[in-house]
N, C-alpha and C positions, 0 to 999 in steps of 0.2 A: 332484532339482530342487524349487524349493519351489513352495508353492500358484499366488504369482503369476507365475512363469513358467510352470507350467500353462497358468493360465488363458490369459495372453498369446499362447501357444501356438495354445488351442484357439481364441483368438477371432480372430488372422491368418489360422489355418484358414478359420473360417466367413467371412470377409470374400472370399477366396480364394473359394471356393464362389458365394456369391452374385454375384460377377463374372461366375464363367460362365455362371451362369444366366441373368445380367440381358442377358448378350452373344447367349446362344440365342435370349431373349426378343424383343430386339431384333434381331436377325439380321435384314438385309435383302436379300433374295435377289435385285432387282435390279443393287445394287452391285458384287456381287462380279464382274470382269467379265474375261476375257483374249479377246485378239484380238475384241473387239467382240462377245463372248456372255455372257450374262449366268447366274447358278448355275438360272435357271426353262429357258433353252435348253437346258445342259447336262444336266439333269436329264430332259427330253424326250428327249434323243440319245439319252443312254446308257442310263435304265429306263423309256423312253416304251412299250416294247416287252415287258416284262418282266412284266409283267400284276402289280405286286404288290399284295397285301391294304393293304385301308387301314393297319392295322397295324405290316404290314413295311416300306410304306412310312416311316411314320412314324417308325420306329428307323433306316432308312438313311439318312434326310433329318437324323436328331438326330448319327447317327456323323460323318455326312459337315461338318454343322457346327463340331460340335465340331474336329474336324480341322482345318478352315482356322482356327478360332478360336485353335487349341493353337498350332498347326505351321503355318499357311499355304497346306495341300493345299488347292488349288482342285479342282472334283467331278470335272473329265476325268483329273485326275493322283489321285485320290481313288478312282475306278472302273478306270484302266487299271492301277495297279500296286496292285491287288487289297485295297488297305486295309479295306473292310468288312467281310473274316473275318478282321482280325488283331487282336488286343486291341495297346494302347496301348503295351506293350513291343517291340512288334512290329515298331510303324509309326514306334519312335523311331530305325528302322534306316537308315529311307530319308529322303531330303532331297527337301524341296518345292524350288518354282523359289524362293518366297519367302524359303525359310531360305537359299538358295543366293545368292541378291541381296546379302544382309544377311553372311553372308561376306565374300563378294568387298570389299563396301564397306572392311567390316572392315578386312579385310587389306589394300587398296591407299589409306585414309585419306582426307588431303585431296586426292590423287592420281585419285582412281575415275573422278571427271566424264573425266575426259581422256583416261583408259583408254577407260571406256566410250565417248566421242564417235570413239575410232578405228575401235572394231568396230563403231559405231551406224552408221557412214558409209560406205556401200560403197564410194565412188569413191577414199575417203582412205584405203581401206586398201589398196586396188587398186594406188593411187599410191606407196605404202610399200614395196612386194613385188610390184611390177612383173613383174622376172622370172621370178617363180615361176609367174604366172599366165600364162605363154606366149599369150598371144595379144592382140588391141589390144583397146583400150577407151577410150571417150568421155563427160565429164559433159555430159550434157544440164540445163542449170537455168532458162537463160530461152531467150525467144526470136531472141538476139543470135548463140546458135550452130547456125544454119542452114546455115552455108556450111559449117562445121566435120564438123555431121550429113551434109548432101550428101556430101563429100567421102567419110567414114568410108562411107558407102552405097557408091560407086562402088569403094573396093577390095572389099568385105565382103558380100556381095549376102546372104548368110545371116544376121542379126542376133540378138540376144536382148537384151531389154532390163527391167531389175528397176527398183523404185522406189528411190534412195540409202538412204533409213533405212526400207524397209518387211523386213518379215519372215514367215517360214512360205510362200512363193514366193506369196505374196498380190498379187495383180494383175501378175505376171510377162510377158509377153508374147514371142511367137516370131515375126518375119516372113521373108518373102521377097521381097528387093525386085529389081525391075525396071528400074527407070529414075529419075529423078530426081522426078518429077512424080507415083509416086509415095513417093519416099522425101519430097518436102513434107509429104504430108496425114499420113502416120505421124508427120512430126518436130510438126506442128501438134497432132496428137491426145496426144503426151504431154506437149510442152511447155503445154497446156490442162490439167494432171491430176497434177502435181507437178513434182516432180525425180527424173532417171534416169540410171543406168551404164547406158551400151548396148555391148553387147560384140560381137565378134564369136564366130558360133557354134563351139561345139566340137565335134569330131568324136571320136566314140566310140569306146572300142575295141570289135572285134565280139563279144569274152568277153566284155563286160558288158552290151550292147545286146542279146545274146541274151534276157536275162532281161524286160524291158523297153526297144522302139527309140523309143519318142514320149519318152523324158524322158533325161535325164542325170544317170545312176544315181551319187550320191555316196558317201563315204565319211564319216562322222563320227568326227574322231581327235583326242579331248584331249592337249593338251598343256601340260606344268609344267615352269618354268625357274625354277633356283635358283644363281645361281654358276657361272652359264655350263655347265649340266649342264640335259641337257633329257631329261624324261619324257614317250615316248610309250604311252597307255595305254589301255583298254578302248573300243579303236573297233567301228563298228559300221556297216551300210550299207544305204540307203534304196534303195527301187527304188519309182517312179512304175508307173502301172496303163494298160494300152491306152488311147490318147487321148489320154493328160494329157503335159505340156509340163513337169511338175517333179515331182520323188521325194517330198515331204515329207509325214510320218505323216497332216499333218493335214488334208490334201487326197483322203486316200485311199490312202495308200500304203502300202508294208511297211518293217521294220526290221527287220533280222537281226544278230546280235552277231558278232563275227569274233574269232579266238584271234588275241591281238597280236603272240604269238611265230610262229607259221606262216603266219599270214594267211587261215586255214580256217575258213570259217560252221561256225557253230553248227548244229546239225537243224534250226531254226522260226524262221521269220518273225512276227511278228506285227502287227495293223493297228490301228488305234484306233478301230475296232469290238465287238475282243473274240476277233475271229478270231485261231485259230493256225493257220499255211499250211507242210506240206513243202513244196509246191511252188510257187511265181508262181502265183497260180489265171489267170491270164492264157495265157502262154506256157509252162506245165506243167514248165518247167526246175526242176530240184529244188534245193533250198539244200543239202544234207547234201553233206557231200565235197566241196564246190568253196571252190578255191584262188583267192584274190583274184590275178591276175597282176602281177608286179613288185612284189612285196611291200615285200624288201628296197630296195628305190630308194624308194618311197615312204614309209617308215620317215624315210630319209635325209633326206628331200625337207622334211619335215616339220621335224627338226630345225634344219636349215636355214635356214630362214623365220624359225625362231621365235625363234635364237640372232640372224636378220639384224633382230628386233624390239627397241623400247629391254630395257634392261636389267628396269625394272620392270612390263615387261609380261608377270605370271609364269605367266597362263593364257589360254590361246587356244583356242576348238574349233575347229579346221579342217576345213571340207568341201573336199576335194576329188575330182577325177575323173580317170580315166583316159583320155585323147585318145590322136589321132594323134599328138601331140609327145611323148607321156609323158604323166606324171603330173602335175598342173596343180592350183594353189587354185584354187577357185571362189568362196569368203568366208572370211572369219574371223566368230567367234561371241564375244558376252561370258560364255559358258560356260554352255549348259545342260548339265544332268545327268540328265534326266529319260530319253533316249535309251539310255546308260545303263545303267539300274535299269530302263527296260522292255523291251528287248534282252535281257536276263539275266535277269530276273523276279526280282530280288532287291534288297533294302536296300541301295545303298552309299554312306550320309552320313561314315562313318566313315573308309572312301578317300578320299572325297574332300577333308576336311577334315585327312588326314595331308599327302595331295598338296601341297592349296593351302598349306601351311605349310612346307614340302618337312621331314617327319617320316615321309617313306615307305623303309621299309630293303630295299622289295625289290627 
């Protein structure tokens, strides 16, 4: 190589360099922000506790920048799948949500807005895949569907109702209604507070309400379609904590990773705390050994859905549950991965990306 491409060499280097530095420098810890916390919250949560040296601190707070600055690991996906012991080769294993967005876009083009606005919109996807979700369901969006609400009230007296585009069971609601006077003030207090699918309640089955009966314990099951050939793959499943009204990690709950071929947890749950749990710390039921029931149908269930989706809809994460009718959607997702890789405590950007391309031979 001669001198001046040496040099050119070294001095794209250093420009490279100085970027990240000026990116550290400027790093604004307010900005970076999911579901409405910002990297100074996150940093409370998770080492508010941890007593570190000013020191350590200071190295974990430069790793953890770096990170979202490299790769887009925000701090809670930064702390929960254990990236500040791993050096840089380590952490090129696992996929942020960010890298995961930027995928997906990729690959579905000028197409993505569309995709995405399916799984953004609970009711339209509800509406898509009707049957699968066995049970009824109503858009609440203004106030013109009161009579609609009543009605829905008078068969349904158990309700549940999510906000259309909200996520992580963030202001989720459970009622029991009575009478009509007051299924009003419920229908008045959400139509005051957005837009909502109000569904009617699901009835658990007692193998999984064992574990947890206040919430409605899901299943998280990626799925890739390529050619009319559907891959269901590394699901895994939530279980809510006495009290709470929804399974999800970020609320408090557990995830435990299930063998896709048998339908058998894993040993450990884990919370996004840090905890790792043999057993529900709740209800003391143990994760080790147990078999998800109806495995096989729900397998089926799955592909189903996904083959009854358009053609280029080639990744779906479906939660669903096990009721009294079977096996039922509860939503579709525009694909995290995070669930995942913290279920399994390990990197997997590389399945995923053979997945979503469908370049997977297994």
């Amino acid at each position: 190589m001669s001198a001046g491409g040496i040099f050119s060499m070294a001095r794209n280097r250093l420009v490279e360099v100085l970027k990240r530095i000026k990116g550290l420098v400027c790093f604004d810890e307010t900005r970076v922000v999911y579901h409405g916390d910002s990297f100074k919250s996150y940093w409370a949560e998770y080492y508010g506790q941890a007593h570190l040296s000013l020191l350590s601190s200071f190295k974990v707070k430069l790793q953890a920048k770096t990170a979202y600055l490299n790769d887009g690991f925000r701090l809670d996906e930064f702390y929960l799948l254990g990236l500040e012991n791993k050096r840089q080769r380590e952490r090129n294993l696992y996929l942020s949500r960010t890298q995961k967005d930027e995928y997906l876009v990729s690959w579905y083009g000028s197409e993505w807005r569309n995709i995405f606005c399916l799984l953004r919109d609970k009711y339209q996807f509800y509406d898509s895949l009707k049957v699968f979700f066995k049970r009824d369901a109503i858009c609440v969006r203004s106030s013109e569907k009161r009579l609609l609400f009543l009605s829905f009230c008078n068969r349904h007296h158990q309700i549940f109702a999510k906000q259309i585009k909200g996520s992580c069971g963030i202001g989720a609601r459970s009622f029991t209604v009575f009478d009509n006077e007051q299924a009003g003030k419920i229908f008045d207090a959400l139509v005051s507070s957005g837009e909502w699918i109000v569904e009617e309640q699901i009835i658990q089955d007692p193998a999984i309400s064992a574990f947890n009966s206040s919430s409605v314990n899901t299943v998280r099951f990626p799925s890739f379609k390529h050619n009319g050939t559907v891959k269901c793959v590394y699901p895994c499943m939530r279980f809510g904590r006495t009290g709470s009204i929804i399974d999800n990690s970020t609320l408090g709950g557990l995830t435990v990773a299930i063998d896709e071929n048998t339908g058998e947890f894993f040993p450990y749950a884990y919370d996004e705390k840090g905890n790792v749990h043999e057993v529900h710390p709740d209800s003391k039921v143990p994760f080790r050994g147990f078999h998800v029931p109806q495995w096989d149908s729900l397998i089926e269930l799955v592909k189903i859905a996904h083959l009854a989706l358009p053609d280029n809809q080639v990744y779906v994460a479906f939660d669903l549950a096990l009721s009294d009718k079977g096996w039922c959607i509860v939503e579709g997702n525009w694909g995290d991965w995070f669930l995942q890789q913290f279920s399994r405590q390990k990197g997997m950007k590389k399945e995923f990306v053979s997945l979503l391309w469908g370049n997977d031979s297994e």
